[in-house]
C-alpha positions as CSV (number, residue, x, y, z in Angstrom):
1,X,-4.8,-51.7,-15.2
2,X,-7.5,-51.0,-12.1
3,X,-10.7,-53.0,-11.7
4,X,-13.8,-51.5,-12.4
5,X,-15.0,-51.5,-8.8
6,X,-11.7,-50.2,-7.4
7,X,-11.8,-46.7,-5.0
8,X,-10.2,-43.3,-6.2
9,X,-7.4,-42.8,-3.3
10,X,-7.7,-40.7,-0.6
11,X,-6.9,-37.6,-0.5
12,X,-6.4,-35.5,3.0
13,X,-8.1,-32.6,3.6
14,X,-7.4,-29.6,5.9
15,X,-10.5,-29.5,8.1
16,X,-10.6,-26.1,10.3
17,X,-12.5,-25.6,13.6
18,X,-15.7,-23.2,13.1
19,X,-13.4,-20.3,14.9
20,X,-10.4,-21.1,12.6
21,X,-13.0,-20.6,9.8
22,X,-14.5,-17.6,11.1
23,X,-11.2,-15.9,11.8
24,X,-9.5,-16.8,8.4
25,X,-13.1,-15.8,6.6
26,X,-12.9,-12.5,8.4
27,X,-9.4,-11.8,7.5
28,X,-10.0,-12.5,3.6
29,X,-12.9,-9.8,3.9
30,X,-10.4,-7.5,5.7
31,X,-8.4,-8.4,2.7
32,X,-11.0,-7.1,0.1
33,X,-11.4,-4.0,1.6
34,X,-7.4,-3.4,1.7
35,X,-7.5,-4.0,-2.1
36,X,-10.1,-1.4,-2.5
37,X,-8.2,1.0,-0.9
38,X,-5.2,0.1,-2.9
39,X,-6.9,0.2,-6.3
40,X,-8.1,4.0,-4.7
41,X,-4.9,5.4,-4.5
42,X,-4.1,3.7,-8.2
43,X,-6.9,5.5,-9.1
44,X,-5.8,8.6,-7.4
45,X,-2.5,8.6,-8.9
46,X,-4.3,8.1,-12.4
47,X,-6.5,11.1,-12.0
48,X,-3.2,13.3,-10.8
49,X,-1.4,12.1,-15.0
50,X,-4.3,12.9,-16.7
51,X,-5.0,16.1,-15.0
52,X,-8.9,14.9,-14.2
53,X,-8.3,15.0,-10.6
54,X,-7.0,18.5,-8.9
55,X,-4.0,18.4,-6.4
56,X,-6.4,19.9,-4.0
57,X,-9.0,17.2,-4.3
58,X,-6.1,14.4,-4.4
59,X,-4.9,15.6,-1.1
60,X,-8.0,15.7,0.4
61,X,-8.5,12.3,-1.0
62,X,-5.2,10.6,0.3
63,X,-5.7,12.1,3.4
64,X,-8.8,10.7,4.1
65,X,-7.5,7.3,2.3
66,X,-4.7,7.2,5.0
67,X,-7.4,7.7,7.6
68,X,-9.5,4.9,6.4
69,X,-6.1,2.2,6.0
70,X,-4.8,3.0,9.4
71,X,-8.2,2.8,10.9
72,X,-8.8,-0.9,8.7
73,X,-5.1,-1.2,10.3
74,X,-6.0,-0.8,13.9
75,X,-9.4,-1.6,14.5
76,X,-9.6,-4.6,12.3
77,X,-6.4,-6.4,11.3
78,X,-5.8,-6.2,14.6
79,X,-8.9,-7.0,16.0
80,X,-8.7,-11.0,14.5
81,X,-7.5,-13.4,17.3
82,X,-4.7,-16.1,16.6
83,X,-3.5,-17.0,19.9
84,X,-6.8,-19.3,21.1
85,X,-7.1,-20.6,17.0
86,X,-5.4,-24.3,17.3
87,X,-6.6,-25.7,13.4
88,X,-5.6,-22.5,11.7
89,X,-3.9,-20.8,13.6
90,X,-0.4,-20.7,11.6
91,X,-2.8,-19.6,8.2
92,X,-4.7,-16.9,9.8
93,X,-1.3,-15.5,11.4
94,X,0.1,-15.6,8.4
95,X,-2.6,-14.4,6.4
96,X,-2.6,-11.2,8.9
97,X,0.9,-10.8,8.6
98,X,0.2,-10.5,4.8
99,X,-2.5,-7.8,5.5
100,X,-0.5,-6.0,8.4
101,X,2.5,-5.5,5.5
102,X,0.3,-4.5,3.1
103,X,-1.3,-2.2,4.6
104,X,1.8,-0.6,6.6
105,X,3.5,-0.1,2.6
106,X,-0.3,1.5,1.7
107,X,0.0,4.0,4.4
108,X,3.8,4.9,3.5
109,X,2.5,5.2,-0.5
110,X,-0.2,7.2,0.6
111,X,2.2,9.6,2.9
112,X,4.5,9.5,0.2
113,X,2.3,10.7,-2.4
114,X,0.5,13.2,-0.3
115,X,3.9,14.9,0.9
116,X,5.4,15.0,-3.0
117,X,2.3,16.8,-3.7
């Protein structure tokens, strides 16, 4: 039994410098946009079974789906710092290894698709 008066324990939290937090927020909205893309092709692929999408208009589309990943790719997965990040640095690199995969299997779906088409 605990006394009335006696303190919850302490539990640690992770604080993260304002450029750790900056970096990993950046990352997670780099993140959202990947996921958009990925629910495009989904979409994509939907509209090529039901017949509501033509294979004209899908090629177009992946192409300029491929353009936009490797673009997200290059000029903003990329673009996030680690190296001067000290508080966060092993989440943010991880986290942008997570993007940098994901978005690398995106691009070969993408090709993949368009080329079977």
């Amino acid at each position: 039994m605990t006394p009335k008066n006696a303190q919850p324990p302490l539990r640690l939290v992770r604080e993260y410098s304002a450029l750790s937090r900056r970096a990993i927020s950046r990352i997670g909205e780099i993140g959202d946009g990947l996921s958009a893309y990925e629910r495009q092709i989904e979409d994509i692929e939907q509209g090529l079974v039901s017949n509501s999408l033509s294979v004209g208009k899908a090629k177009t589309d992946l192409g300029q789906l491929h353009g936009n990943v490797f673009k997200l790719l290059s000029n903003q997965v990329d673009a996030v710092q680690t190296g001067e990040l000290n508080s966060g640095k092993d989440i943010a690199r991880a986290e942008r290894k997570d993007l940098t995969r994901r978005a690398e299997a995106l691009l070969d779906r993408v090709e993949s698709k368009r080329n079977s088409l």
